[in-house]
Gaussian input, Z-matrix of N, CA and C with variables (Angstrom, degrees):
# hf/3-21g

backbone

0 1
 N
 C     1     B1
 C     2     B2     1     A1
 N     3     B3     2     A2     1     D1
 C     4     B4     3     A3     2     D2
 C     5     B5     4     A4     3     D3
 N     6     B6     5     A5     4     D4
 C     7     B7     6     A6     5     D5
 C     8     B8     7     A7     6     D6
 N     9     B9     8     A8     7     D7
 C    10    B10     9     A9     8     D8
 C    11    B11    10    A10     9     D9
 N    12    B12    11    A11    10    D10
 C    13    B13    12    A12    11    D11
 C    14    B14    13    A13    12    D12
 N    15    B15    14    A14    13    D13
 C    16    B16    15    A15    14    D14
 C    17    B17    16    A16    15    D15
 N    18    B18    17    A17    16    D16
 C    19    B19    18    A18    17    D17
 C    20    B20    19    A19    18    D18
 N    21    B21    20    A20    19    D19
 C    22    B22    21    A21    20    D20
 C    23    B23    22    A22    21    D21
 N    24    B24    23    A23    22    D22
 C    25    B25    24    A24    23    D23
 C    26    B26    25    A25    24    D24
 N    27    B27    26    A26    25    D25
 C    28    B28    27    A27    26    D26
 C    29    B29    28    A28    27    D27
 N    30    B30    29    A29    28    D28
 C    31    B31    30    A30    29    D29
 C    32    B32    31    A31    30    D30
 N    33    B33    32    A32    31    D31
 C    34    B34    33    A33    32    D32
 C    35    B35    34    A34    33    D33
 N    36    B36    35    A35    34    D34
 C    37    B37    36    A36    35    D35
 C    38    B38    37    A37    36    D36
 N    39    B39    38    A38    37    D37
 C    40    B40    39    A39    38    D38
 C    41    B41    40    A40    39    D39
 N    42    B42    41    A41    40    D40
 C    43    B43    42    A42    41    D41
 C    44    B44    43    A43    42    D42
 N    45    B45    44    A44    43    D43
 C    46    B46    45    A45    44    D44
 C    47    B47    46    A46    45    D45
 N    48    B48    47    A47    46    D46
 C    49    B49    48    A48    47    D47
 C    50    B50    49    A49    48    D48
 N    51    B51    50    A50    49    D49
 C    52    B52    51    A51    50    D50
 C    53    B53    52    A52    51    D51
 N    54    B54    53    A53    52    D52
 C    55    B55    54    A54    53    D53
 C    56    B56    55    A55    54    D54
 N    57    B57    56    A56    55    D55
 C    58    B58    57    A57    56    D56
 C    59    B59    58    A58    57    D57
 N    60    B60    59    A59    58    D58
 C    61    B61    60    A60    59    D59
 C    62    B62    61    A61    60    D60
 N    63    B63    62    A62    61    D61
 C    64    B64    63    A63    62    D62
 C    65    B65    64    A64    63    D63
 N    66    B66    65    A65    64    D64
 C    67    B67    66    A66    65    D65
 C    68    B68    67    A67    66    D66
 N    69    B69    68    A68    67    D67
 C    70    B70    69    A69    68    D68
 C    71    B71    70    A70    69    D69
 N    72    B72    71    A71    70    D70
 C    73    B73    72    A72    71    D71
 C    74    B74    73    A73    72    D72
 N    75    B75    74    A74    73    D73
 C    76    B76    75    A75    74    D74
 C    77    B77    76    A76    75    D75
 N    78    B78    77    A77    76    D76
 C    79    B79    78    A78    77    D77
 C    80    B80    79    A79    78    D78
 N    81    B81    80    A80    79    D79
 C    82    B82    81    A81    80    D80
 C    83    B83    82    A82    81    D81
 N    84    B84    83    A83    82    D82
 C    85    B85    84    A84    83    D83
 C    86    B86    85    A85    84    D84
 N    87    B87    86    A86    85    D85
 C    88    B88    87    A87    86    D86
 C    89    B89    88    A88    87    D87
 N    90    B90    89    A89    88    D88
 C    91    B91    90    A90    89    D89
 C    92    B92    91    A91    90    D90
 N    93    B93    92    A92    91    D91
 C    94    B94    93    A93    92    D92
 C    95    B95    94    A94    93    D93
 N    96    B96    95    A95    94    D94
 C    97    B97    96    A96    95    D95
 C    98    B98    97    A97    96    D96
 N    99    B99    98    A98    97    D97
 C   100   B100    99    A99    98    D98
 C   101   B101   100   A100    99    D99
 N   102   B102   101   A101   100   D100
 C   103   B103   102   A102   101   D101
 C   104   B104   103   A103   102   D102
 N   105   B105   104   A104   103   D103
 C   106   B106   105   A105   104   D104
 C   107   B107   106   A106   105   D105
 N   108   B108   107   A107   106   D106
 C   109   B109   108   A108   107   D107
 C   110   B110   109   A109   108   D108
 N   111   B111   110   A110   109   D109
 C   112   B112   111   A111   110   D110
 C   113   B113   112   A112   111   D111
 N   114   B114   113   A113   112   D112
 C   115   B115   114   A114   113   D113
 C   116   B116   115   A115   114   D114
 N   117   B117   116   A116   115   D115
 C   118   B118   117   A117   116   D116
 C   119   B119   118   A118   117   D117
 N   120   B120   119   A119   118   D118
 C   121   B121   120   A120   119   D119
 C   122   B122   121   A121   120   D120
 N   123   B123   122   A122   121   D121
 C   124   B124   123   A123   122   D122
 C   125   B125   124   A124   123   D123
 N   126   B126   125   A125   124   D124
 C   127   B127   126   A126   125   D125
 C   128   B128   127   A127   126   D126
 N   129   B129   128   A128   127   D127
 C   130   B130   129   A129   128   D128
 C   131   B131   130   A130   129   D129
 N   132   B132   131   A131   130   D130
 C   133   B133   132   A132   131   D131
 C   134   B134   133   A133   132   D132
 N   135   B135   134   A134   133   D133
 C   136   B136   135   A135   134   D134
 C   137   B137   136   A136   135   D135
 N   138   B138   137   A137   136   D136
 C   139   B139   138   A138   137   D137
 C   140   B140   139   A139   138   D138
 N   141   B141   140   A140   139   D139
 C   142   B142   141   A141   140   D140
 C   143   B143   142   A142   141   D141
 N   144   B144   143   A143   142   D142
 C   145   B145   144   A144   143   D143
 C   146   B146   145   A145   144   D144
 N   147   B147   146   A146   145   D145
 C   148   B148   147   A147   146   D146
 C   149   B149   148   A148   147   D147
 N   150   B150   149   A149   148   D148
 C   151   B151   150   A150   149   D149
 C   152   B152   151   A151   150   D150
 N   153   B153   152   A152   151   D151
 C   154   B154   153   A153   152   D152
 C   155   B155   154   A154   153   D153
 N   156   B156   155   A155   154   D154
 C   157   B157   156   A156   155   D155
 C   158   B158   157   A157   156   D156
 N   159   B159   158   A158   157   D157
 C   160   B160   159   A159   158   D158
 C   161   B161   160   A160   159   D159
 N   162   B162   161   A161   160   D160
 C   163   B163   162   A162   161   D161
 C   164   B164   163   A163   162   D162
 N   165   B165   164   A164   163   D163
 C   166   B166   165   A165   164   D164
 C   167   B167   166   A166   165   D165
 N   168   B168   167   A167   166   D166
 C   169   B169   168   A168   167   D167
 C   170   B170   169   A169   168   D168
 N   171   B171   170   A170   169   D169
 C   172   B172   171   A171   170   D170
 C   173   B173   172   A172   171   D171
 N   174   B174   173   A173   172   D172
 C   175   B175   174   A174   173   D173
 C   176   B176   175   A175   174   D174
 N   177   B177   176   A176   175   D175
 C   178   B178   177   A177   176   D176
 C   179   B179   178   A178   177   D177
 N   180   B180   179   A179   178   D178
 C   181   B181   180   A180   179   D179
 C   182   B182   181   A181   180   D180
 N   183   B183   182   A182   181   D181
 C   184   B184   183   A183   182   D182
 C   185   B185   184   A184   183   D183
 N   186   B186   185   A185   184   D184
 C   187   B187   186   A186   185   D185
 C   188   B188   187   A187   186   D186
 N   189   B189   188   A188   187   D187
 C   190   B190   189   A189   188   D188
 C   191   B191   190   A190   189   D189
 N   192   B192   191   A191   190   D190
 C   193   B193   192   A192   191   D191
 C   194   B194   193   A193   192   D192
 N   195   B195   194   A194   193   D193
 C   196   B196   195   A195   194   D194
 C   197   B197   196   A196   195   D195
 N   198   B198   197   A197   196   D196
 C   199   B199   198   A198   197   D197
 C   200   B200   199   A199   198   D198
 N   201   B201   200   A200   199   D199
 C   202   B202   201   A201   200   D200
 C   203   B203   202   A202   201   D201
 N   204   B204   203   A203   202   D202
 C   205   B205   204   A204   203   D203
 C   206   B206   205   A205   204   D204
 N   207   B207   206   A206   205   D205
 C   208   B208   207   A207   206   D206
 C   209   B209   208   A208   207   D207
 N   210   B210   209   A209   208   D208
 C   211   B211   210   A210   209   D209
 C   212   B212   211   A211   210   D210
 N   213   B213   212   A212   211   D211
 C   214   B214   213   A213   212   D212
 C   215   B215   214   A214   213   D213
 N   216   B216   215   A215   214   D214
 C   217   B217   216   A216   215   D215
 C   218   B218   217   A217   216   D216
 N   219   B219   218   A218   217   D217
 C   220   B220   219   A219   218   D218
 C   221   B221   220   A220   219   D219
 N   222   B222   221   A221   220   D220
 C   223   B223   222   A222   221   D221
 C   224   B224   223   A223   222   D222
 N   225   B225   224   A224   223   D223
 C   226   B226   225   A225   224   D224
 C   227   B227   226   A226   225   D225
 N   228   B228   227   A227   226   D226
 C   229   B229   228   A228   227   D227
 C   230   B230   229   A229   228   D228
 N   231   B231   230   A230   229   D229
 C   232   B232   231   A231   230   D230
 C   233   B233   232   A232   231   D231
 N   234   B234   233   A233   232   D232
 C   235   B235   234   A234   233   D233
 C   236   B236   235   A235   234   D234
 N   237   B237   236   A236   235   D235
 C   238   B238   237   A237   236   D236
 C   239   B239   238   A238   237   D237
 N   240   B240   239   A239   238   D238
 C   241   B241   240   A240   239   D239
 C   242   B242   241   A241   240   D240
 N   243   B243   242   A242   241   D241
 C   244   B244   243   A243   242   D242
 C   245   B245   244   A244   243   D243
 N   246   B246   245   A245   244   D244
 C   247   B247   246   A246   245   D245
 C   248   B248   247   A247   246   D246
 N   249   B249   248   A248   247   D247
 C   250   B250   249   A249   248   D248
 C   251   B251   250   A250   249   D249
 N   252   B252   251   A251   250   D250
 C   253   B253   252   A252   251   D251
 C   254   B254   253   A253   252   D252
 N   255   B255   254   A254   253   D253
 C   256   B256   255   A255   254   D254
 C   257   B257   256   A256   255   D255
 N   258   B258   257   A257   256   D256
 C   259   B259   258   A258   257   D257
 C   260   B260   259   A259   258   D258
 N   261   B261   260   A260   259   D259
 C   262   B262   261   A261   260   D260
 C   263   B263   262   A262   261   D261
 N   264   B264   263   A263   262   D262
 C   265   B265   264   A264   263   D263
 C   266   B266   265   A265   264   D264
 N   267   B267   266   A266   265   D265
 C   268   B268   267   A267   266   D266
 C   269   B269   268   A268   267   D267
 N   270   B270   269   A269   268   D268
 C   271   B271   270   A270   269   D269
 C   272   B272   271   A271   270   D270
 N   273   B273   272   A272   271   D271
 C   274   B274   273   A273   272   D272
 C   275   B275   274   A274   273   D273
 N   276   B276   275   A275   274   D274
 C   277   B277   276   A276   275   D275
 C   278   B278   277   A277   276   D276
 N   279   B279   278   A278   277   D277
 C   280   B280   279   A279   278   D278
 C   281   B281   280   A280   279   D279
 N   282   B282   281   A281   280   D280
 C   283   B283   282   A282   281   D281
 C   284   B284   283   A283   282   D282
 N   285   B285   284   A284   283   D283
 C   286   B286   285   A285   284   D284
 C   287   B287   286   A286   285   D285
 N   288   B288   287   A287   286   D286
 C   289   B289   288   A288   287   D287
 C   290   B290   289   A289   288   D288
 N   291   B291   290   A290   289   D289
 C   292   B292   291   A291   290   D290
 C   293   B293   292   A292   291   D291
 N   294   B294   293   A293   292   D292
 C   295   B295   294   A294   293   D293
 C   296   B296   295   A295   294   D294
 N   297   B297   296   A296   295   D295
 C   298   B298   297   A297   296   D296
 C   299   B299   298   A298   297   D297
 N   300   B300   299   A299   298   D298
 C   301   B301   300   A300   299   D299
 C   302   B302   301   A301   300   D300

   B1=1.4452
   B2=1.5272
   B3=1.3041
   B4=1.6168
   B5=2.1111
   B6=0.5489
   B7=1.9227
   B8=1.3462
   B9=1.4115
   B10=1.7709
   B11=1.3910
   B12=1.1868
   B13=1.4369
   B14=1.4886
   B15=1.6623
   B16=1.6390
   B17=1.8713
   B18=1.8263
   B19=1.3004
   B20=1.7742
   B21=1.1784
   B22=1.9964
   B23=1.1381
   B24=0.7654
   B25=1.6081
   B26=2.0427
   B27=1.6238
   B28=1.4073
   B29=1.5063
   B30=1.4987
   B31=2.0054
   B32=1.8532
   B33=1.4295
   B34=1.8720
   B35=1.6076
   B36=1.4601
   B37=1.4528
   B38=1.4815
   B39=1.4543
   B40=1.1790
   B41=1.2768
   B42=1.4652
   B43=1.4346
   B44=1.5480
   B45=1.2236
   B46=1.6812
   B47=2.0384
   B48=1.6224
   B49=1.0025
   B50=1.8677
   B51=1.2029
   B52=1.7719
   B53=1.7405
   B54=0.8164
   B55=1.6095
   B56=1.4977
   B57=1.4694
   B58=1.5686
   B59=1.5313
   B60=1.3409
   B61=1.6560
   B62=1.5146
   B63=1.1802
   B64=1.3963
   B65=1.9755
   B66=1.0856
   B67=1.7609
   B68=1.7402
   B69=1.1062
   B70=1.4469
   B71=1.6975
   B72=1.5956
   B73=1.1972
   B74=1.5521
   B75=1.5139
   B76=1.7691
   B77=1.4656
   B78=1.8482
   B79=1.8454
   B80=1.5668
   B81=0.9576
   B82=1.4054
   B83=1.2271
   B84=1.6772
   B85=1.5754
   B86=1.4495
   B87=1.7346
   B88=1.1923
   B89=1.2515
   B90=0.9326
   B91=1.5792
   B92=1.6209
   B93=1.5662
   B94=1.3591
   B95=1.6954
   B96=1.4559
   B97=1.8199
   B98=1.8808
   B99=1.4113
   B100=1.3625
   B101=1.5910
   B102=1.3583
   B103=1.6706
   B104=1.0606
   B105=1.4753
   B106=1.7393
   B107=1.4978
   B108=1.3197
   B109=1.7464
   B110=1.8149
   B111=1.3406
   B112=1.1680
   B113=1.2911
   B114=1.5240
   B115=0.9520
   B116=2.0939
   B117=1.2297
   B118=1.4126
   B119=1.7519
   B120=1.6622
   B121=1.3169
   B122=1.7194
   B123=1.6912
   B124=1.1127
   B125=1.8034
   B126=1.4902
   B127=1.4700
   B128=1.4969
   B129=1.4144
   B130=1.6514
   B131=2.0345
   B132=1.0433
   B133=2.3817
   B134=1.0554
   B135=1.7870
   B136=1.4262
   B137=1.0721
   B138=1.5578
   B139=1.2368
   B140=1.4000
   B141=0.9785
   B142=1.5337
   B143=1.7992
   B144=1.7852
   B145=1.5797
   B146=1.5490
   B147=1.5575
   B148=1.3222
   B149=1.8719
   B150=1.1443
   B151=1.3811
   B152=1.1311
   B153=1.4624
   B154=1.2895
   B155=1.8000
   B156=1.5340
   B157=1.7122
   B158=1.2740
   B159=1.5035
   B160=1.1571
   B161=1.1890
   B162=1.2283
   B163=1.2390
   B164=1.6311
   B165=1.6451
   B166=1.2489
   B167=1.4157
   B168=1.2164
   B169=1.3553
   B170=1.6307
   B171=1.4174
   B172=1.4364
   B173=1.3416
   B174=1.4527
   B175=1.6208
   B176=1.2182
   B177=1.7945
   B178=2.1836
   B179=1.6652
   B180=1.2142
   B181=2.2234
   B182=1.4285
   B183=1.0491
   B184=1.8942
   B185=1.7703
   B186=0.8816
   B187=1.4062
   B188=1.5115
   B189=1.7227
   B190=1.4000
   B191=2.3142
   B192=1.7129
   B193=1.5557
   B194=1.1549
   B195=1.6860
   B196=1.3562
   B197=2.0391
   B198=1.3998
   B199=1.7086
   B200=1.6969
   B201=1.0272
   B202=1.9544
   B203=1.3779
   B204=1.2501
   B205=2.0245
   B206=1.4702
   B207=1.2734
   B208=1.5621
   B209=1.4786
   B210=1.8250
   B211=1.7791
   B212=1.7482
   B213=1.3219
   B214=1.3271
   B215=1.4345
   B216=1.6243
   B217=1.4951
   B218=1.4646
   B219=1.5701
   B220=1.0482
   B221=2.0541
   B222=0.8817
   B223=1.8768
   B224=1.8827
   B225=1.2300
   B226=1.6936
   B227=1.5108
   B228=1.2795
   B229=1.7543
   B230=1.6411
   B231=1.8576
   B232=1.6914
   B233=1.6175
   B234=0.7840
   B235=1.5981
   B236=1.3195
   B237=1.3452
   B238=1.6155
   B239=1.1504
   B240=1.2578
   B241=1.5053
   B242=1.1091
   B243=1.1710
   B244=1.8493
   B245=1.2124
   B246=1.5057
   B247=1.6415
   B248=1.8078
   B249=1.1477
   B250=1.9187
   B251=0.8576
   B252=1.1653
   B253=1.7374
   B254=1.6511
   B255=1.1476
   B256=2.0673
   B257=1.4256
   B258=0.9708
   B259=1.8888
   B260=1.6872
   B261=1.5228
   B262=0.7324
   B263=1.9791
   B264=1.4699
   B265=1.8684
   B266=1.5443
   B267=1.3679
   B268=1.5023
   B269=1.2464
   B270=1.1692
   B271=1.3612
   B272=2.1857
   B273=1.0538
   B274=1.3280
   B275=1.6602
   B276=1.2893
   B277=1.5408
   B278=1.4177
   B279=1.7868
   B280=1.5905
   B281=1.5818
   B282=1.4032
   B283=1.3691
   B284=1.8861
   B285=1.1671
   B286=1.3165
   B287=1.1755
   B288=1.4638
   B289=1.6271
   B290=1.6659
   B291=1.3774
   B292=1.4655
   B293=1.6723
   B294=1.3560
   B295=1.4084
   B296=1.7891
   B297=1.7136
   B298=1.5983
   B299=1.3702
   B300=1.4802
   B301=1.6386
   B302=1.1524
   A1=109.04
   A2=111.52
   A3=117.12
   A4=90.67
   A5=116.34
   A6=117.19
   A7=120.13
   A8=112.01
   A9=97.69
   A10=110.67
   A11=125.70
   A12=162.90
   A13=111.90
   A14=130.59
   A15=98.29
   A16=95.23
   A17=104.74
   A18=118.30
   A19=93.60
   A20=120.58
   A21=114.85
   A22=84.51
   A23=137.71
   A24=132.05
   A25=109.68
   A26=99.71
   A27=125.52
   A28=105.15
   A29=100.15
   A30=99.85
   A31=94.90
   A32=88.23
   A33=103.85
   A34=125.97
   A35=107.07
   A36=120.26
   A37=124.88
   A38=115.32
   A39=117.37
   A40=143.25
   A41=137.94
   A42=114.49
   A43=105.97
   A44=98.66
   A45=116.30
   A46=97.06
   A47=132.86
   A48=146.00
   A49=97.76
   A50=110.23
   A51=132.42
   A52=97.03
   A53=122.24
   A54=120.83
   A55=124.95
   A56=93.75
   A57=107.63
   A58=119.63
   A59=105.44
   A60=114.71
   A61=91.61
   A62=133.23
   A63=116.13
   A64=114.63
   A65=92.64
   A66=89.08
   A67=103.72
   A68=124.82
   A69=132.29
   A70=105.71
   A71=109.73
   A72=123.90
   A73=107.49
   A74=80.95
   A75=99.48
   A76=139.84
   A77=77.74
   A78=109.30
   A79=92.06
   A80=138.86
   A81=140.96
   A82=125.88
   A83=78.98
   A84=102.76
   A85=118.53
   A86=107.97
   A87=113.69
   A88=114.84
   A89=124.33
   A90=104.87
   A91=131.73
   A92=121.49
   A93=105.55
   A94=133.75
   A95=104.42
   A96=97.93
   A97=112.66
   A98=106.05
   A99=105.85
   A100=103.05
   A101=110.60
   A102=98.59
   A103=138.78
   A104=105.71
   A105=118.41
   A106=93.30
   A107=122.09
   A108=119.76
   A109=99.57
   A110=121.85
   A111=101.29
   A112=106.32
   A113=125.84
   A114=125.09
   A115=111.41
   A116=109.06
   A117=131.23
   A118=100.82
   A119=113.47
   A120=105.29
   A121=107.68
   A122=114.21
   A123=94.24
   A124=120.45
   A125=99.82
   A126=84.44
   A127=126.10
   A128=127.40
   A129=127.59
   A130=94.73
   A131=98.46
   A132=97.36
   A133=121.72
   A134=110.97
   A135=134.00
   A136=112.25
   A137=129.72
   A138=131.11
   A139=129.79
   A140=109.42
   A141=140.32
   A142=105.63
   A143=105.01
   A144=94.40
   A145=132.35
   A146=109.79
   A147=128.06
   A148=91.63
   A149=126.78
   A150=121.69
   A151=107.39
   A152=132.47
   A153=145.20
   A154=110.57
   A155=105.90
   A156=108.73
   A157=101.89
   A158=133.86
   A159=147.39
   A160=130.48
   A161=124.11
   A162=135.66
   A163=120.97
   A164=115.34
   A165=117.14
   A166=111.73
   A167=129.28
   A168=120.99
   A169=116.64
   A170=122.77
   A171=122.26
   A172=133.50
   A173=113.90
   A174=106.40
   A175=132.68
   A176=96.93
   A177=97.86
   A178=83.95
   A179=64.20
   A180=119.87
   A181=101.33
   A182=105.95
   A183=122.72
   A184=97.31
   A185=133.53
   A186=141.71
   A187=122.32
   A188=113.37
   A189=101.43
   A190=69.96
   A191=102.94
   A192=99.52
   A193=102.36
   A194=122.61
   A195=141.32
   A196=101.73
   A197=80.41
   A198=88.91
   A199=120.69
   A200=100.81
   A201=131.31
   A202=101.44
   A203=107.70
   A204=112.87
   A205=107.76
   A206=117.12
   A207=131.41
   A208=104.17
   A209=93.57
   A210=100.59
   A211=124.74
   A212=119.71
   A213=131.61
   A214=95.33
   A215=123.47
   A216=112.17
   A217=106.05
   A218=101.72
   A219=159.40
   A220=87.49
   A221=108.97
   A222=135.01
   A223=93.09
   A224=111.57
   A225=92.97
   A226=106.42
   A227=126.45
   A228=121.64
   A229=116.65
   A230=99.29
   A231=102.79
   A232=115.99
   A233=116.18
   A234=143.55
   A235=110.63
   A236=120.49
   A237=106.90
   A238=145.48
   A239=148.15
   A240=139.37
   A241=129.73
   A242=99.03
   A243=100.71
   A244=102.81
   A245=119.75
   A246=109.93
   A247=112.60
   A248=103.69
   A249=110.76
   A250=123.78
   A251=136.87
   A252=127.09
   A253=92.03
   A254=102.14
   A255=102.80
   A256=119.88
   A257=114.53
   A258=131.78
   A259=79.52
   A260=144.20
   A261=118.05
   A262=89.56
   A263=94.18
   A264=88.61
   A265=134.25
   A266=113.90
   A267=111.12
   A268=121.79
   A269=115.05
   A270=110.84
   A271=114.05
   A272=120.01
   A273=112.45
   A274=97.04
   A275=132.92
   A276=116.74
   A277=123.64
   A278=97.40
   A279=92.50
   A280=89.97
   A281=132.13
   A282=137.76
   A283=76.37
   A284=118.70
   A285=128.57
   A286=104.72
   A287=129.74
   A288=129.14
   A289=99.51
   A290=127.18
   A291=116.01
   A292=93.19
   A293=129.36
   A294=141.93
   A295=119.11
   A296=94.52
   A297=104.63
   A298=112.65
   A299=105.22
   A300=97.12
   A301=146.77
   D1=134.22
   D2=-158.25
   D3=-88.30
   D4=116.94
   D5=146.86
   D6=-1.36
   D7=120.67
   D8=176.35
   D9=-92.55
   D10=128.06
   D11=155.16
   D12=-29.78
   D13=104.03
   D14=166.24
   D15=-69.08
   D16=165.91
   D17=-164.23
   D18=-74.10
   D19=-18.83
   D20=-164.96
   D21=-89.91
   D22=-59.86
   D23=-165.60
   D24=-44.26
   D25=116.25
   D26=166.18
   D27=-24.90
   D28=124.55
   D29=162.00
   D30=-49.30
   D31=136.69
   D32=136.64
   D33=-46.20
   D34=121.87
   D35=-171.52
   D36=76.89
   D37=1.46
   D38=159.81
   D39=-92.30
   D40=120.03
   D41=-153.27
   D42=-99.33
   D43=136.02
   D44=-173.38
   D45=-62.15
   D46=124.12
   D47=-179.28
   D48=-71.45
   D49=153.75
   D50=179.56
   D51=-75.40
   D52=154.50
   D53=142.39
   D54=-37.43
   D55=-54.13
   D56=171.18
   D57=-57.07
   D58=-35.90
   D59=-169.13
   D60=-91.45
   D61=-45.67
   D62=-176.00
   D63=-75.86
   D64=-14.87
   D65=171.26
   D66=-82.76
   D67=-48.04
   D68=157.60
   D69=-15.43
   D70=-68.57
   D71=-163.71
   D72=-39.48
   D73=-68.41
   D74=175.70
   D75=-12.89
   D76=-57.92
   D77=-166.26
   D78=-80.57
   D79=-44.31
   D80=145.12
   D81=10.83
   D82=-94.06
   D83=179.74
   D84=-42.72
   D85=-59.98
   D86=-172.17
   D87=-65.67
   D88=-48.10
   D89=167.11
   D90=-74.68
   D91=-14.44
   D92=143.55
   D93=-61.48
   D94=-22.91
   D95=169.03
   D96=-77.57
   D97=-13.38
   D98=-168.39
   D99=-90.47
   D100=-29.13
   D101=161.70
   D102=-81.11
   D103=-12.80
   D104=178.07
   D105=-78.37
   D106=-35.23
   D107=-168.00
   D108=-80.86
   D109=-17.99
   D110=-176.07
   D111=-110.31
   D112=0.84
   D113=170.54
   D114=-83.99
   D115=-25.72
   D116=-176.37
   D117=-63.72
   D118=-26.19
   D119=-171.69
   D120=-111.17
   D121=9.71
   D122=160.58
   D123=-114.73
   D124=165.72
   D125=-174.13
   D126=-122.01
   D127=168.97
   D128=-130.89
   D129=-47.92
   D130=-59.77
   D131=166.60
   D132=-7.00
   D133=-65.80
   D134=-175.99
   D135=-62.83
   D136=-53.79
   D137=150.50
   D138=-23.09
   D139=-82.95
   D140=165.39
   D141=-31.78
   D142=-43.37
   D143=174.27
   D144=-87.97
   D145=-7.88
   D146=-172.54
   D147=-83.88
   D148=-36.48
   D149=-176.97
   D150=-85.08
   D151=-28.29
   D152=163.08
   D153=-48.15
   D154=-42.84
   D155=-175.46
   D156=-78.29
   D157=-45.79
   D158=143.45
   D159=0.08
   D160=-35.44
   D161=-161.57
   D162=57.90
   D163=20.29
   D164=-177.88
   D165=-126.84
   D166=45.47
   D167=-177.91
   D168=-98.17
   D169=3.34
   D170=122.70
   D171=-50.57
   D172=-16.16
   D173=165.02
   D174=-89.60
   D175=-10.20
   D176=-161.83
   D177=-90.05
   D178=147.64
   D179=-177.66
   D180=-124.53
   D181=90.61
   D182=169.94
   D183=-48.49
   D184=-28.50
   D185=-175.25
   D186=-90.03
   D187=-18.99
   D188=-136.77
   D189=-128.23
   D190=1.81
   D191=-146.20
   D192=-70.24
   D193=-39.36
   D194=-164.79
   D195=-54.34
   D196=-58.33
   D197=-173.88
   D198=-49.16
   D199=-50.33
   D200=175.01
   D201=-50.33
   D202=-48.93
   D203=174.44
   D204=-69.18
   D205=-27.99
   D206=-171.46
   D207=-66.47
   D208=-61.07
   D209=171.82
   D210=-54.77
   D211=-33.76
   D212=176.88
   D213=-45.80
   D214=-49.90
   D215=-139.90
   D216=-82.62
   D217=-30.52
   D218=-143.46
   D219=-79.20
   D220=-54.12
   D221=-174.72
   D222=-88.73
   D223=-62.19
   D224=-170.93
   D225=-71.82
   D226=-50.92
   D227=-170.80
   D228=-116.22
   D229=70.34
   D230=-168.36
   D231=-48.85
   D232=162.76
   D233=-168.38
   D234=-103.45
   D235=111.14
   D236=159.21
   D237=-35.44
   D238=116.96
   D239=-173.71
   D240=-33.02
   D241=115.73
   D242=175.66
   D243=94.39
   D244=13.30
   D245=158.10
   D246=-104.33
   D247=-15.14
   D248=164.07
   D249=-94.58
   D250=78.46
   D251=-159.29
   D252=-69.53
   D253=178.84
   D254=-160.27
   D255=5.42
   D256=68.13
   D257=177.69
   D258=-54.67
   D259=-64.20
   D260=-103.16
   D261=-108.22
   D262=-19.02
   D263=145.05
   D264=-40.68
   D265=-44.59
   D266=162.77
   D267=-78.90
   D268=-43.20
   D269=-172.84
   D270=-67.18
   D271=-15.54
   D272=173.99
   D273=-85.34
   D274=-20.53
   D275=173.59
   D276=-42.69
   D277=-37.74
   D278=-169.11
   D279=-113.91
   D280=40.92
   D281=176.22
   D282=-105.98
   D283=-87.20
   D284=-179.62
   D285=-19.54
   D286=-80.25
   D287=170.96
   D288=-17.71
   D289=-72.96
   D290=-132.91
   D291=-88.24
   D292=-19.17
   D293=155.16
   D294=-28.83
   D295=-46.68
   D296=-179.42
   D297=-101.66
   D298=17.19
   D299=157.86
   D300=-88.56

C-alpha cells in the first residue's frame, strides 16, 4: 500500500520551477507559438525570399525550416531546463548553418 499524499504537495521527481524560471517559461512559450503562427502565414516564396535577401538561399531546407525558427527562439528567449527536451537538436541546426559560412 503506497502512502497517502496531502493533494498540494508536488508529484515525486518533479522539480518545482523559480519565479524566474517560470516567467522564463512563459516568455518562451509565447513567443515560440508566435513564430510558428507567423511562420504558418507565410508561404514556401516568402520563405524562399527572406533567404534569398539574405544571401542564404543555398541553405533553406523546406524540411529542416520549422526547426531552425524553433532554434532562433530557442537562442533569443532561453528556456529553463528541462522544458526542451534535446535543446541541443536545435541548437546545432543553426551551429551547422554558421559552420558553412
Amino acid at each position: 500500500m503506497r502512502p497517502r499524499r496531502c493533494s498540494s504537495a508536488p508529484p515525486r521527481g518533479t522539480k518545482q520551477w523559480t519565479p524566474q524560471e517560470l516567467a522564463a517559461a512563459k516568455v518562451f512559450a509565447r513567443a515560440a507559438v508566435e513564430n510558428v503562427e507567423a511562420y504558418m502565414e507565410l508561404t514556401g516564396a516568402d520563405v524562399e525570399e527572406e533567404y534569398r535577401r539574405a544571401g542564404k538561399l543555398h541553405k533553406y531546407e523546406p524540411a529542416k525550416e520549422l526547426d531552425k525558427r524553433f532554434a532562433r527562439v530557442i537562442k533569443k528567449y532561453p528556456p529553463p531546463p528541462g522544458l526542451v527536451p534535446d535543446i541541443d537538436r536545435y541548437l546545432k541546426l543553426l551551429d551547422n548553418d554558421e559552420d558553412e559560412d
